[in-house]
N, C-alpha and C positions, 0 to 999 in steps of 0.2 A: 682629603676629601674624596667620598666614594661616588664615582661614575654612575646616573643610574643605566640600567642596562637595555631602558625602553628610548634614551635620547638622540641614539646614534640611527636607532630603530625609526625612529620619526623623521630625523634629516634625512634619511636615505628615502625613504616614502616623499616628503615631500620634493627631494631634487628630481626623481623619478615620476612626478609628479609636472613638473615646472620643463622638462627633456619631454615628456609627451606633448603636452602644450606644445612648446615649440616646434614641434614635428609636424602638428597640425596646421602652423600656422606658416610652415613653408610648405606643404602640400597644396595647402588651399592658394598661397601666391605662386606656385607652380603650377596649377591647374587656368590660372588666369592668360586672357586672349594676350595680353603684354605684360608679361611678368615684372617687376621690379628684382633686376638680378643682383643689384646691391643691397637689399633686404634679405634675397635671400642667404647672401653671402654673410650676413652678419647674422642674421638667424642661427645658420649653421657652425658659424664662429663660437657664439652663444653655447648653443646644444653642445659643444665637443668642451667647451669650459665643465659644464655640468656633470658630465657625462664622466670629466675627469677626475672631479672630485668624488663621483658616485665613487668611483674605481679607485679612491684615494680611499675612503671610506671603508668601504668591502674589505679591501687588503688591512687595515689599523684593527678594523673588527674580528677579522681570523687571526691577525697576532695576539689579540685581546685573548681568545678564545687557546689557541695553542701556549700563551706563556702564563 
């Protein structure tokens, strides 16, 4: 079964996608008079999950491309 080559193209759009959001959404409980530092802490948990797989992703995709 052939791979198409716009799929990987879409998950990466949309985790890069899902990593900004998130970014915005500890910005704005960072910018608050009393933050929720346990939200942010998990926000940020969050974001580096994503962030990891983007990077998981990228690298699968230039092996793709090199082999």
């Amino acid at each position: 079964m052939k791979i198409s080559p716009l799929k990987p193209l879409r998950m990466l759009r949309a985790l890069m996608t899902k990593s900004a959001v998130i970014q915005l959404h500890i910005d704005d409980e960072t910018r608050k008079k009393n933050p929720d530092w346990f939200r942010i802490i998990t926000l940020k948990k969050q974001r580096l999950i994503i962030k990891d797989k983007i990077h998981k992703l990228r690298r699968s995709k230039n092996m793709l491309l090199i082999g």
